[in-house]
N, C-alpha and C positions, 0 to 999 in steps of 0.2 A: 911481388906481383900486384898487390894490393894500393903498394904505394904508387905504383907507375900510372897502374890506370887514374887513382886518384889526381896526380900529376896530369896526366892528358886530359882531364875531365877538367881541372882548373885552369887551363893553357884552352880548352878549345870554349868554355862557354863563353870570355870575354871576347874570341873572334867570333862567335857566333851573334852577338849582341851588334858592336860594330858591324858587321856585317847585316845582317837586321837593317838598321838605322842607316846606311850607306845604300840601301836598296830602297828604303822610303826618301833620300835625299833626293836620288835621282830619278823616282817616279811619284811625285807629291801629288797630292789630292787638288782636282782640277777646281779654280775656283767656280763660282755661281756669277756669270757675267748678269750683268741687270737684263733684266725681261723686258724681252720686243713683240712678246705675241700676248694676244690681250682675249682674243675671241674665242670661239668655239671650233674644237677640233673634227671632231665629230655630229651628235646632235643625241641630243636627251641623256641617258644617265651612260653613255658608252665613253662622256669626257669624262667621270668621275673612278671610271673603273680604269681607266689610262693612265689617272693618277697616282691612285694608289698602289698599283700593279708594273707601271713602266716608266714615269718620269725620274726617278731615283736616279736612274742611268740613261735616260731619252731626253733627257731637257736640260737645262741648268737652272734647276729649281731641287736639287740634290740634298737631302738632307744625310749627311754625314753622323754614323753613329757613335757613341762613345769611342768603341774597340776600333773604330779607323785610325784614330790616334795613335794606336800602337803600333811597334816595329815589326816588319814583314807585312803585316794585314794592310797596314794605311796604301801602301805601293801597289799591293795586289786590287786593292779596291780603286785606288787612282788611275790604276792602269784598263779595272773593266767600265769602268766610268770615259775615260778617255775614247775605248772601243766603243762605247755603247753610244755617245754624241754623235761620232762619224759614222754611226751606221747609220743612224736619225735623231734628229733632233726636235722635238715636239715644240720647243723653244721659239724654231727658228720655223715651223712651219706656213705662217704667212707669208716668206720671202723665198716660198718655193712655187713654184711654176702647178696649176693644177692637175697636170699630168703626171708630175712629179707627187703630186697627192698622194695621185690614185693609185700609182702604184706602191708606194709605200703602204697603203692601206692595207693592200689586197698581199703585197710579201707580209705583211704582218700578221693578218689577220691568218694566216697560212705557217707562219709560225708557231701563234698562240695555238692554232688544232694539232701542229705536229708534238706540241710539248716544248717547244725550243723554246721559248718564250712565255715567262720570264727562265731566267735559269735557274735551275735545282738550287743550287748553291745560296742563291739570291732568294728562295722560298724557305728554306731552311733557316735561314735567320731573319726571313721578313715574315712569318707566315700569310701577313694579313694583304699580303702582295698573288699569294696562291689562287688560281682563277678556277672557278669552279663551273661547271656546266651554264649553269647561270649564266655566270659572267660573259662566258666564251658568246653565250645567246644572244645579250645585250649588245657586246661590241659589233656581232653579225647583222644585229638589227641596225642601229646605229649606224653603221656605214651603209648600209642598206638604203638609208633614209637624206643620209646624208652624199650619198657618191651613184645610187639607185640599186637595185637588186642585180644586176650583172655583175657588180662586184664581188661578191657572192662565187658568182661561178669565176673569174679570175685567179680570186685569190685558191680556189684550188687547180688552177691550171698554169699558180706561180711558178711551179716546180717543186720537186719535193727534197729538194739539196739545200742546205742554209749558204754553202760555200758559193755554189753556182747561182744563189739569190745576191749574195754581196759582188760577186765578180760582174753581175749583171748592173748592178749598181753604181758598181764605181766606172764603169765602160759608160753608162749614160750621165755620168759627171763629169767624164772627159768629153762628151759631144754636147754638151748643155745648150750651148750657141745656134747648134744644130736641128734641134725640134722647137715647136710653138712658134 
């Protein structure tokens, strides 16, 4: 009995390994295209707390940790990095339309109070990425300052669904042509 499992246990961790490595091949870690956005996202310390807290996976300014290097994690991390550019991209924020801004602003800013943003997962080995009341205050201020106080009330009359914020999102991607 002893030996059989030993047997299984020698036969499955070299397909688990492969298998690892074959799931990083095919979801590799997205590079960092060169930066097109130069200016100010927000206004006063709400673009520093953006950095530290959401460009990882909002921009292509991604710094890659050690452990992404490794098998299963690199793909899983490639893959929420991949998610997290097309949802927005901070990067690319001057080559969006200013209504396109503001709404990004205001889904976000409506994220970041629901908890959804950043993610658990992403706070747990970022800590210094975790927002604190503070922080949430700043970025309200911030866009505040930067898009005026209505956004404020917006950003809680986004909706309170993440699904139903992104379905809304890519439905105003498809009519781009259509507004402004």
């Amino acid at each position: 009995m002893k030996r059989k499992l030993l047997l299984g246990s020698l036969i499955a961790l070299p397909v688990l390994v492969v298998g690892l490595y074959l799931f990083n091949a095919f979801n590799p870690l997205p590079e960092n295209p060169p930066l097109r956005h130069s200016g100010a996202l927000l206004s006063g310390d709400g673009d520093e707390v953006l950095r530290r807290a959401c460009f990882d996976c909002h921009s292509n300014e991604t710094r890659y940790p050690w452990y992404s290097w490794l098998p299963g994690i690199g793909g899983l991390i490639g893959h929420h990095v991949r998610e997290g550019r097309e949802e927005l991209n901070f990067s690319l924020w001057d080559q969006m339309r200013p209504s396109k801004r503001r709404k990004a602003v205001a889904e976000s800013l409506e994220a970041v109070r629901e908890g959804e943003m950043p993610q658990l997962g992403y706070t747990l080995l970022n800590p210094e990425a975790k927002l604190s009341g503070q922080d949430v205050a700043v970025l309200e201020q911030s866009a505040a300052q930067a898009y005026g106080k209505g956004i404020l009330k917006e950003s809680r009359e986004s909706g309170h669904d993440g699904e139903r914020r992104k379905s809304r999102r890519r439905h105003d991607d498809d009519d781009d042509d259509d507004d402004d």
